[in-house]
N, C-alpha and C positions, 0 to 999 in steps of 0.2 A: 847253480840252483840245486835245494835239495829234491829226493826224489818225492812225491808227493806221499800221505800213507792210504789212500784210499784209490781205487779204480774208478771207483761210479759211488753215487749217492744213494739215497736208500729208495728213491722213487724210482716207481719200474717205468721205463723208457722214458728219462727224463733228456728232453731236447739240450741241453747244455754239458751234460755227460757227456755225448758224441761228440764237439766240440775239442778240436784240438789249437784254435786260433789264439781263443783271449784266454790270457790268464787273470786269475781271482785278483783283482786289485786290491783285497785284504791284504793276501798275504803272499801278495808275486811270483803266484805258480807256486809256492812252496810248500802249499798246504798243511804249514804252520804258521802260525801269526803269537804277536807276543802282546796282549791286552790288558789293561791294568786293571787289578780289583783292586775294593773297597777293604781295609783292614784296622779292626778294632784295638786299641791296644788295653790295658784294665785298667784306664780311666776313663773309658768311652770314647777317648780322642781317635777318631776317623783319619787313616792315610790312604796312599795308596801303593800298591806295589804291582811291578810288573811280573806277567809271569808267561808260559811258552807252552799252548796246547794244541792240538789239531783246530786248524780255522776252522770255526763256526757258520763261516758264510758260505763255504764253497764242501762240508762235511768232508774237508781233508782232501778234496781231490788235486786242488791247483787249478782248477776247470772256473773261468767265470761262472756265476747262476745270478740274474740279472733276475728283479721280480717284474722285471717288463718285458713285452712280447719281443721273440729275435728278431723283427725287421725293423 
């Protein structure tokens, strides 16, 4: 597993930052995930390509953030 690149999220005492149990199902602790965008080419023809940035769901930490209450 890599090492995640954030500590905590940017919410001040967010209940899932302390959290050491579940990892982010995005991106299995790793707090990168690799998610596909949309790409145009110049004829308008739409692909798509994969690409590799800090998870979005978890702001890099590796930490689940579940948008439902922890119990």
């Amino acid at each position: 597993m890599d090492t995640p690149t954030r500590e905590c999220c940017a919410l001040t005492d967010c209940p899932w930052c302390s959290r050491t149990d579940i990892a982010c199902h995005y991106c299995d602790g790793e707090g990168r995930w690799s998610p596909e965008r949309p790409v145009a080419d110049g004829n308008g023809m739409i692909t798509w390509e994969w690409v590799e940035e800090p998870c979005r769901m978890c702001a890099g930490t590796g930490k689940e953030h579940r948008h439902l209450p922890l119990d």
